[in-house]
N, C-alpha and C positions, 0 to 999 in steps of 0.2 A: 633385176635380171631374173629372167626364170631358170629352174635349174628341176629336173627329172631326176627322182631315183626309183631304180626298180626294188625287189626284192620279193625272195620267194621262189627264185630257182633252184635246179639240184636234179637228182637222178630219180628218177622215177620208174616202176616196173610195168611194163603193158598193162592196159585196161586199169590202172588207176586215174588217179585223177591231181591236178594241182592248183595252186591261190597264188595268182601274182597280184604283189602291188605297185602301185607306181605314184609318189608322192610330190606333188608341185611345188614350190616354192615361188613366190610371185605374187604379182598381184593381177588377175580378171580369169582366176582360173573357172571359176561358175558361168564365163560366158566362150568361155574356149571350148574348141571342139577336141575329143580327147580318141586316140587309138592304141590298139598293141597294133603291131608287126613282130615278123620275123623271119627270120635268113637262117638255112641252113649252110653247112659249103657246098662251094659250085653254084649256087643258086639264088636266083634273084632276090630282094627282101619283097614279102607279100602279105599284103592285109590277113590280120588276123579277126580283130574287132574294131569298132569304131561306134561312139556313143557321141551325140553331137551335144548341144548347148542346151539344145530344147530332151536330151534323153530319147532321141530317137536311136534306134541302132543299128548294126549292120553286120552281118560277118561275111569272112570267107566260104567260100564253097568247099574248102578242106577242113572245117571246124563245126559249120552247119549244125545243128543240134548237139552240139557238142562242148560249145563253148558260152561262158554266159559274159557280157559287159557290164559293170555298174560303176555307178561315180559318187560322189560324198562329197557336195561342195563344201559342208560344213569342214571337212577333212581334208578339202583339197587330192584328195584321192580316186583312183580311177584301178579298179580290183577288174584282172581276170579270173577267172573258173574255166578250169575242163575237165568234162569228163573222157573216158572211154579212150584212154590216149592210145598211141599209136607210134610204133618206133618212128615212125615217119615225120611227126612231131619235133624231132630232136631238131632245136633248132635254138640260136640268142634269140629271144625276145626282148624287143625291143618298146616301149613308153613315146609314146607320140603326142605333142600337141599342137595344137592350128589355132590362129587366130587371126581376124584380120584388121584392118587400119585402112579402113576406106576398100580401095582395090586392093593393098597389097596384105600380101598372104604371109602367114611367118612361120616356120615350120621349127619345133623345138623336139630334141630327141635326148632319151633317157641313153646312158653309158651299154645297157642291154644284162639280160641275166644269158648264162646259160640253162637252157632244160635237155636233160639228153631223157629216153624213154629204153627202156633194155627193155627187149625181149624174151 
């Protein structure tokens, strides 16, 4: 059974910066494709990062140079970085992971941290 934990949320002051982790437990996590998200309220949840199998990555257009993806298959971990945050920021982030089994797709989600950003 896989199982997501995050950690590494908490409150943050403008233009800093923070380290989320997000820790797999399972087995084929070196071949999984691995993401943050996050949901603010009222608002829909939206790609934050995404690091695939092969370490390609991807982010958001509200995180853009701002955010960095890494994974540790040895460590089964999958670490955000942001810099330059932004009240806007405040949001649970979320631990995502993907894998598939032929066609089908399997979507595994971390409990979520909160990060709030003060101004």
């Amino acid at each position: 059974q896989v199982q997501l934990v995050e950690s590494g949320g908490g409150l943050v002051q403008a233009g800093g910066s923070l380290r989320l982790s997000c820790v797999v437990s399972g087995n084929g996590f070196s071949i999984s494709h691995m993401g943050w998200y996050r949901q603010a309220p009222g608002k829909q949840r939206e790609l934050v990062a995404f690091i695939g199998s092969s370490t390609s990555v991807n982010y958001g257009d509200s995180v853009e140079g701002r955010a960095t993806i890494t994974r540790d298959n040895a460590k089964n971990t999958v670490t955000l970085q942001m810099t330059g945050l932004k009240p806007e920021d405040t949001a649970v982030y979320y631990c995502n992971l993907v894998t598939f089994e032929g066609l089908s797709r399997y979507d595994y989600w971390g409990q979520g941290t909160q990060v709030t950003v003060s101004s």
